[in-house]
Z-matrix of the N, CA and C atoms (Angstrom, degrees):
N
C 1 1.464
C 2 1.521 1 108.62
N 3 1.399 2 121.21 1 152.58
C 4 1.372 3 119.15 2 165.09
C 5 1.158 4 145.90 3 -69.14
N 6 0.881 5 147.09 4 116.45
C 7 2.211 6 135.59 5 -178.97
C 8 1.065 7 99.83 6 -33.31
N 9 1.383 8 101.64 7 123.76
C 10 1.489 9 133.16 8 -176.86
C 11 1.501 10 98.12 9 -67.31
N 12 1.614 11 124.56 10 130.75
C 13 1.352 12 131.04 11 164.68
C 14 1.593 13 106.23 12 -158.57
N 15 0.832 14 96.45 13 156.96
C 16 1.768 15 128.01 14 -159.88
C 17 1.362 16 122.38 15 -124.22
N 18 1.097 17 124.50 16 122.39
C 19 2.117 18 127.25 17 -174.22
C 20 1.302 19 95.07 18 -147.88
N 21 1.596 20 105.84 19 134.13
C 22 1.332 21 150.37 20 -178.89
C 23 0.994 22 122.02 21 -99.68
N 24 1.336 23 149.72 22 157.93
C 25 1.448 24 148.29 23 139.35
C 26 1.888 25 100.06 24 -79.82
N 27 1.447 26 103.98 25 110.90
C 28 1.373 27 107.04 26 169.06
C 29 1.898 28 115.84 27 -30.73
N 30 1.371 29 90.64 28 -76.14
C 31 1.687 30 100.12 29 -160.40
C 32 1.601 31 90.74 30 -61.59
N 33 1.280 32 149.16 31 -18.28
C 34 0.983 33 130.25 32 178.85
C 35 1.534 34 121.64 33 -75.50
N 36 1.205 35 103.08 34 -23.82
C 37 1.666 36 118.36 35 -164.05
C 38 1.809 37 87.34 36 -111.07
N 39 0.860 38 124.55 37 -1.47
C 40 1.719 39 126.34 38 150.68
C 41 1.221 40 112.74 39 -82.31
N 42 1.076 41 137.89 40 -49.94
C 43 1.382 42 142.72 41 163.35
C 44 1.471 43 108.66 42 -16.18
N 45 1.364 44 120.67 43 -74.52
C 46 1.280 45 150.24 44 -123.60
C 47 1.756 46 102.31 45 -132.10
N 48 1.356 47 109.11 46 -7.67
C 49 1.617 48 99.32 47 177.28
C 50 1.467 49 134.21 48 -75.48
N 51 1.212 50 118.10 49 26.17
C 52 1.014 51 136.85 50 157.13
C 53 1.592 52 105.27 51 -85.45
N 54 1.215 53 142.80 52 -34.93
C 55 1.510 54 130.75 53 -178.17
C 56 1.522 55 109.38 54 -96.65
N 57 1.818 56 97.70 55 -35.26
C 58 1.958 57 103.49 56 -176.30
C 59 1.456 58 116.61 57 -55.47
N 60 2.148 59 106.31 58 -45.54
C 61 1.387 60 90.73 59 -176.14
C 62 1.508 61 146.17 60 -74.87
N 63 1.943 62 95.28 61 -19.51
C 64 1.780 63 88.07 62 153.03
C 65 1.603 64 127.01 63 -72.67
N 66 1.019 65 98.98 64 -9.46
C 67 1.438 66 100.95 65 170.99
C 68 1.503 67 117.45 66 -74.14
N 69 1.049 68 107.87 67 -40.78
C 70 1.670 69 107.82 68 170.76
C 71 1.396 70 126.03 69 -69.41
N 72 1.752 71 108.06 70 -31.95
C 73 1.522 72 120.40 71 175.57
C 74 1.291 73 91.84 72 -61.58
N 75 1.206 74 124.45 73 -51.48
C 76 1.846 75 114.37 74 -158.96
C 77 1.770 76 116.55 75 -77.28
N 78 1.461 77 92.84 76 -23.61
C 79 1.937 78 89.99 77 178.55
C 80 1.733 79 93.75 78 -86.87
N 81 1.097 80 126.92 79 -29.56
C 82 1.776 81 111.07 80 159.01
C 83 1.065 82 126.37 81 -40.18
N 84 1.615 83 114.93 82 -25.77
C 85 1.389 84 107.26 83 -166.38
C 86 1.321 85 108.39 84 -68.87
N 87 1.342 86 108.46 85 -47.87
C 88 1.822 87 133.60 86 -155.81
C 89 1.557 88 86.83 87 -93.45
N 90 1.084 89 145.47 88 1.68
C 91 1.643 90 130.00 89 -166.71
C 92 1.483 91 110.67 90 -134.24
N 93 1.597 92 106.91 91 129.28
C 94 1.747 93 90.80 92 173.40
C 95 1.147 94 132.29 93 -57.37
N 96 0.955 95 125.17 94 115.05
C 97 1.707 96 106.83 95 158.11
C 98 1.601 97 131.27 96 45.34
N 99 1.414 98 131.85 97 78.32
C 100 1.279 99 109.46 98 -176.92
C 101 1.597 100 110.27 99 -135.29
N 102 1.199 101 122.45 100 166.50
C 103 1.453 102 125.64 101 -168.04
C 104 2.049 103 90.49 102 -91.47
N 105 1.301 104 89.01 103 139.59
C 106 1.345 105 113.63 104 149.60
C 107 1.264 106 143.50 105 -90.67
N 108 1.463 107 137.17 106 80.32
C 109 1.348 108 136.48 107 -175.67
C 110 1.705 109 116.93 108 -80.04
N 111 1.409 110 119.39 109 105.55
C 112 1.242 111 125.24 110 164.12
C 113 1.512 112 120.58 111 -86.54
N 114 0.650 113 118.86 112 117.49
C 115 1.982 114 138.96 113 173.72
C 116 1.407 115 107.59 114 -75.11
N 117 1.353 116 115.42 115 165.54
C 118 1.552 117 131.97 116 -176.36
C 119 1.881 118 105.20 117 167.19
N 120 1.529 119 71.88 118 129.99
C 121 1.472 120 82.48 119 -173.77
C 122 2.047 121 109.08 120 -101.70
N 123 1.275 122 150.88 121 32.11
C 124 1.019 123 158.28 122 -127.89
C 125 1.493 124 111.50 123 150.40
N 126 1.573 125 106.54 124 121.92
C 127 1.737 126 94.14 125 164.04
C 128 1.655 127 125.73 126 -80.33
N 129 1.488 128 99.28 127 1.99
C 130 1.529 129 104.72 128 177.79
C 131 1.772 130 101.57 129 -61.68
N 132 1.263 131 101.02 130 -62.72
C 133 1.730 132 111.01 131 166.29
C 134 1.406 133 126.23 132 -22.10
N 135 1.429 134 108.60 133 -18.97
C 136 1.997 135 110.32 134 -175.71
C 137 1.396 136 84.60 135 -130.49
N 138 1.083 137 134.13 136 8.08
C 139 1.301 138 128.03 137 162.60
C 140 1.687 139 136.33 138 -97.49
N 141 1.332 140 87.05 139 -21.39
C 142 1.439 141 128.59 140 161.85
C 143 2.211 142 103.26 141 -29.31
N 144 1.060 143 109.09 142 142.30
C 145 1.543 144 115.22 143 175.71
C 146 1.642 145 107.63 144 -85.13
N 147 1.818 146 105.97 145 -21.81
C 148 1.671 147 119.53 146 -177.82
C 149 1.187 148 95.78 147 -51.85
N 150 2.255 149 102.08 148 -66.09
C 151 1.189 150 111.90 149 -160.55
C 152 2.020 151 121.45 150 -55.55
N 153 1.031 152 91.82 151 -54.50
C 154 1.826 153 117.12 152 171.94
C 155 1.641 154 101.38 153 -35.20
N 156 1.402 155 135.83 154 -52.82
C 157 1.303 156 152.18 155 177.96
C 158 1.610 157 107.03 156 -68.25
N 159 1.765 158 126.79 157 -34.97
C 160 1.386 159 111.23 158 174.30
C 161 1.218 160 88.15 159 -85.91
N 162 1.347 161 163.56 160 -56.71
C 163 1.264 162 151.46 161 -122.60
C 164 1.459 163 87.41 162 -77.17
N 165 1.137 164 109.36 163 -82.12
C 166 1.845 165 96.72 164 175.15
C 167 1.005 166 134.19 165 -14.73
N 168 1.473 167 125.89 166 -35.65
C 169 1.437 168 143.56 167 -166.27
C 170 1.501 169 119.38 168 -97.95
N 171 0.899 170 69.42 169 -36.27
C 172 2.062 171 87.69 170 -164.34
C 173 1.523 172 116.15 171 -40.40
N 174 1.690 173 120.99 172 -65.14
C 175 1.542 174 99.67 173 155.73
C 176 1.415 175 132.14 174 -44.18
N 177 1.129 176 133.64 175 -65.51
C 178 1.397 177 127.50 176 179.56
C 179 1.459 178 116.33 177 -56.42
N 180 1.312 179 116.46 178 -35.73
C 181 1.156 180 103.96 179 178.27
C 182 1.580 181 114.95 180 -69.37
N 183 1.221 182 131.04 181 -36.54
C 184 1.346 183 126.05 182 -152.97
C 185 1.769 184 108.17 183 -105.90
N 186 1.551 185 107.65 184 -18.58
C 187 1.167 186 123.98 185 -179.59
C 188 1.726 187 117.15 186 54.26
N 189 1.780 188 82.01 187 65.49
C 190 1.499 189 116.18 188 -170.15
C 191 1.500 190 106.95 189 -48.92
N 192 1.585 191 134.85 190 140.38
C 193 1.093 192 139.27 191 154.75
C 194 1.553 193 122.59 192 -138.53
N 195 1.539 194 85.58 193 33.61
C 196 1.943 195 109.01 194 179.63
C 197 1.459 196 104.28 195 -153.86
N 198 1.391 197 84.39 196 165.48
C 199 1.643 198 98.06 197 179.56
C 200 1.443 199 102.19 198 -90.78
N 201 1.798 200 100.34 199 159.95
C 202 1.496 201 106.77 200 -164.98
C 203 1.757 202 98.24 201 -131.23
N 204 1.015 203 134.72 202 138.86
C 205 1.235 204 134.52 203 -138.91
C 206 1.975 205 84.35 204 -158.74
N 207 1.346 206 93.07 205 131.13
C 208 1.772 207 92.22 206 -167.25
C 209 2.136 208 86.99 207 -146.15
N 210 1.421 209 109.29 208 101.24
C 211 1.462 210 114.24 209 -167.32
C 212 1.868 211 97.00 210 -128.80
N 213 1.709 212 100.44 211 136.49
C 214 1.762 213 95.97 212 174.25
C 215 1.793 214 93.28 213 -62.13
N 216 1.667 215 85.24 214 168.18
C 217 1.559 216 113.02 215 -164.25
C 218 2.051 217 96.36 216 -63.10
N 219 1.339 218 125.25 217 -34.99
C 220 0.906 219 132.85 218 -179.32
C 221 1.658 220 116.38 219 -73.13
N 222 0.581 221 141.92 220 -42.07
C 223 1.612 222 140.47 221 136.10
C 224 1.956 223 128.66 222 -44.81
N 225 1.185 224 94.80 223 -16.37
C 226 1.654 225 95.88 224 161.98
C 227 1.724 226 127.57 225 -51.01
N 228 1.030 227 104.69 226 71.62
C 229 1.866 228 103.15 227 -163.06
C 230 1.573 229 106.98 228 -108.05
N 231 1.274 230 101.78 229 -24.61
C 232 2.114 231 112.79 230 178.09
C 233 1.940 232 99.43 231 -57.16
N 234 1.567 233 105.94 232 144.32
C 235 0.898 234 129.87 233 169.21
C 236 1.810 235 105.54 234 -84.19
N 237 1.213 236 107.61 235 104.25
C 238 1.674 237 117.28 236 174.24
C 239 1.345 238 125.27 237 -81.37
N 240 1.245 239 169.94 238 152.58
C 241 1.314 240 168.02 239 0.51
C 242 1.977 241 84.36 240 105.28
N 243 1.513 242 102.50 241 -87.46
C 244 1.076 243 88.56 242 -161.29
C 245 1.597 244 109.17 243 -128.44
N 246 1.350 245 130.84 244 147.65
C 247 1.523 246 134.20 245 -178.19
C 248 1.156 247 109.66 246 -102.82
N 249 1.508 248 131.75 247 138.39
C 250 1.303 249 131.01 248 150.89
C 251 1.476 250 99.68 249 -106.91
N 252 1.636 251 130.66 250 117.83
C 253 1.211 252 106.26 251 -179.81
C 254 1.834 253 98.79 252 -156.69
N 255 1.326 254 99.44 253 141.59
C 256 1.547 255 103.70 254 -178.08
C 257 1.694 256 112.09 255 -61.01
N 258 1.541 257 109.67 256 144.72
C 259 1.496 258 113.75 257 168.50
C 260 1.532 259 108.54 258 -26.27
N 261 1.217 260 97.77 259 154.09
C 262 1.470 261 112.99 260 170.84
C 263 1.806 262 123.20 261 84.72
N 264 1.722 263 84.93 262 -15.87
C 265 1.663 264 81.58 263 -165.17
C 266 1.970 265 92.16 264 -103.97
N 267 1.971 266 105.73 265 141.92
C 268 1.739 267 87.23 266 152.44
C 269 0.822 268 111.66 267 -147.80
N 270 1.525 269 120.14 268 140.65
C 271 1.124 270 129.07 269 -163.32
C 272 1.910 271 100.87 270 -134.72
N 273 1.088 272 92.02 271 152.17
C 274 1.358 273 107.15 272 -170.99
C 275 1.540 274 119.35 273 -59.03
N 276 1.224 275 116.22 274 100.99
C 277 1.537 276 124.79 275 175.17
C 278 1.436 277 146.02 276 -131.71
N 279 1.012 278 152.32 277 173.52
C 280 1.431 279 147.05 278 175.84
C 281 1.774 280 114.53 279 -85.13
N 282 1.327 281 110.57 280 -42.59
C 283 1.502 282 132.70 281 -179.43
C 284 1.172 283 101.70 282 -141.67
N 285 1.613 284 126.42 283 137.76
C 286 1.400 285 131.75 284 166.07
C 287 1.669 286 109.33 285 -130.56
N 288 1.214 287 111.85 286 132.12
C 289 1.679 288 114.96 287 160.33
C 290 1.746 289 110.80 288 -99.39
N 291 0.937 290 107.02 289 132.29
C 292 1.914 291 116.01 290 -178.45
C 293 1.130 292 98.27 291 -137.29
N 294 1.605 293 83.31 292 135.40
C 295 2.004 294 110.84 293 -169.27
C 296 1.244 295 108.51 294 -137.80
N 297 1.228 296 120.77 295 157.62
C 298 1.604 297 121.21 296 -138.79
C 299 2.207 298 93.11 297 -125.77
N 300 1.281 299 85.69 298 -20.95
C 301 2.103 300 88.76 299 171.63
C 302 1.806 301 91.48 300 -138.63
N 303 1.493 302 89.37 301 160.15
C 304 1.528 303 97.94 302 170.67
C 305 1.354 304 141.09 303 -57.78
N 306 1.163 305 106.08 304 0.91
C 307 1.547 306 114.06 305 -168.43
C 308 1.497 307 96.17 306 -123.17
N 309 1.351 308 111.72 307 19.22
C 310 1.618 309 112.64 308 157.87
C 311 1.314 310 106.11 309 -92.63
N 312 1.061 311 121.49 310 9.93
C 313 1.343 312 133.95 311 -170.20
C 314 1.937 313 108.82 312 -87.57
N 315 1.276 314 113.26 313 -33.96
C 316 1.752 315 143.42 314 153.07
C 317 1.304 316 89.44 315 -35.85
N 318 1.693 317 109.30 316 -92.75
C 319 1.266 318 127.73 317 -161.69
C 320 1.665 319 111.96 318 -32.65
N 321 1.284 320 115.18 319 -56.55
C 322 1.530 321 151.02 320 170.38
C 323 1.347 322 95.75 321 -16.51
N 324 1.389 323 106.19 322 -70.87
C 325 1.709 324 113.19 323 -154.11
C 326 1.474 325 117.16 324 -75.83
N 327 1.617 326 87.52 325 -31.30
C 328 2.080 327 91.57 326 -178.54
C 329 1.820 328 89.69 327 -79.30
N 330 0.877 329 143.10 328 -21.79
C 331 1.843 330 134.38 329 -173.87
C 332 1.779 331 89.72 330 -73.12
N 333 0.932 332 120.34 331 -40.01
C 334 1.786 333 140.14 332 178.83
C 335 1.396 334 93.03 333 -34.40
N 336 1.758 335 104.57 334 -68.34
C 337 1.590 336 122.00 335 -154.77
C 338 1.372 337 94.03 336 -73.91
N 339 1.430 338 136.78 337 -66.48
C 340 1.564 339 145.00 338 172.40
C 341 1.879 340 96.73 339 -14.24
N 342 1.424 341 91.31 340 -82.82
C 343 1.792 342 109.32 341 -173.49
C 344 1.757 343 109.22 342 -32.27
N 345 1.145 344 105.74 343 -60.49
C 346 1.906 345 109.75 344 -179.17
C 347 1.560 346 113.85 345 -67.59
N 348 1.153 347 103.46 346 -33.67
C 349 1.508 348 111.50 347 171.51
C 350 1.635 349 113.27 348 -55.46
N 351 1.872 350 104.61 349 -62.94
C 352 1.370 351 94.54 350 -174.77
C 353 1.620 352 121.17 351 -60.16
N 354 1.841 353 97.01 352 -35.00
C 355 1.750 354 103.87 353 -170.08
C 356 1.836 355 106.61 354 -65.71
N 357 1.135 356 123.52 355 -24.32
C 358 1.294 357 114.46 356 176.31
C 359 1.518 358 129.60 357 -112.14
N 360 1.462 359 121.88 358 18.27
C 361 0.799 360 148.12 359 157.93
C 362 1.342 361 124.21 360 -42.99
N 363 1.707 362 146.19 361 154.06
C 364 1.251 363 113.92 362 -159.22
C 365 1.865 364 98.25 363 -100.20
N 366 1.228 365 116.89 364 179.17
C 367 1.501 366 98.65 365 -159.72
C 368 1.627 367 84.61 366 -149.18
N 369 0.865 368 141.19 367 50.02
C 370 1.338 369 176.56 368 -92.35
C 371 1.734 370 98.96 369 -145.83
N 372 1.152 371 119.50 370 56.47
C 373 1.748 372 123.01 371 166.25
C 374 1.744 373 126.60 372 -7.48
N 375 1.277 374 127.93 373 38.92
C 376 1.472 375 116.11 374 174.79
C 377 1.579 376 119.40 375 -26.34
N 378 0.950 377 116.96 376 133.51
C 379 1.308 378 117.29 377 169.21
C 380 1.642 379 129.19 378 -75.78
N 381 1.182 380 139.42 379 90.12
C 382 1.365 381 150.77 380 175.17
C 383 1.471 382 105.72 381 -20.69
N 384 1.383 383 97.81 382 124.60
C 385 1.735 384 110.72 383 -172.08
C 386 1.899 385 87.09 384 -85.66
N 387 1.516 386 117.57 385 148.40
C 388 0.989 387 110.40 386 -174.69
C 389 1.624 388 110.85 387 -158.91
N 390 1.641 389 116.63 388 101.55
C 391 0.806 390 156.71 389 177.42
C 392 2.153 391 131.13 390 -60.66
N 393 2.016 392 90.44 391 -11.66
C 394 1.295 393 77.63 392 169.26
C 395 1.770 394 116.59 393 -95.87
N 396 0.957 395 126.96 394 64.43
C 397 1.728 396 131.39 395 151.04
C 398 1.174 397 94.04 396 -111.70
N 399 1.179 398 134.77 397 5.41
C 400 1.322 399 115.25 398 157.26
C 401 1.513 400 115.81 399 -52.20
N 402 1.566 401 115.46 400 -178.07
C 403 1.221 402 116.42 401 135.06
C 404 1.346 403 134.57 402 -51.07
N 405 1.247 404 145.08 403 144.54
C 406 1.443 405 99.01 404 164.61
C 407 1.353 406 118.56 405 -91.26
N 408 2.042 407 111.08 406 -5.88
C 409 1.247 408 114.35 407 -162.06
C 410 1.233 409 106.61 408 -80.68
N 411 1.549 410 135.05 409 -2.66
C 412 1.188 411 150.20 410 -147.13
C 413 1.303 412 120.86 411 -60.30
N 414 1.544 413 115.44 412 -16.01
C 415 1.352 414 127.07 413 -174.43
C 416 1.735 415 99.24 414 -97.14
N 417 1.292 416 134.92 415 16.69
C 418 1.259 417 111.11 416 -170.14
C 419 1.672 418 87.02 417 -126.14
């Protein structure tokens, strides 16, 4: 399988980081290690007093145990694990969720947790109980 990594739309996941970052502290718990890629399309966007205020925050708040990687939308060239990314945009990935308003961006991250969950899950072959040496007429 590939190293798990993850890309955002900055201003979208600014929006909303009040609900994303416990959400991210808690899929850290259960998840190895993975890089965070935030996007931005504008340097007004990292210029922002929002943005300036999470950067400060962002380890403590989220109780980081990955690297966080914050690149304009035009420099996005890394092959990611997984995309959360609004219509219109594509960027190179393994799994993508696309959301049509910003607060599909919520939706986004728990499909994130679902997706890594099922792909690394143990997959553990039971062996099929198997019943034809029977008779087959056995029921009559």
């Amino acid at each position: 399988m590939n190293s798990i990594s993850l890309r955002l739309k900055l201003v979208d996941f600014l929006e909303h980081e009040e609900l994303l970052i416990p959400m991210i502290g808690d899929i850290s718990k259960t998840t190895q290690p993975f890089p965070i890629y935030f996007w931005y399309e504008d340097s007004a966007d990292i210029n922002s007093p929002t943005f300036q205020s999470f950067l400060k925050d962002w380890e403590s708040k989220s109780n980081a145990r990955y690297k966080t990687i914050i690149k304009i939308l035009d420099d996005c060239r890394e092959f990611v694990w997984f995309d959360i990314q609004p219509e219109g945009i594509k960027l190179e990935s393994r799994f993508q969720y696309t959301y049509k308003t910003p607060s599909g961006i919520i939706l986004g991250l728990k499909t994130f947790k679902d997706c890594y969950d099922f792909t690394t899950k143990d997959k553990t072959v039971k062996k099929q109980k198997r019943n034809d040496y029977e008779n087959s007429n056995s029921g009559e």
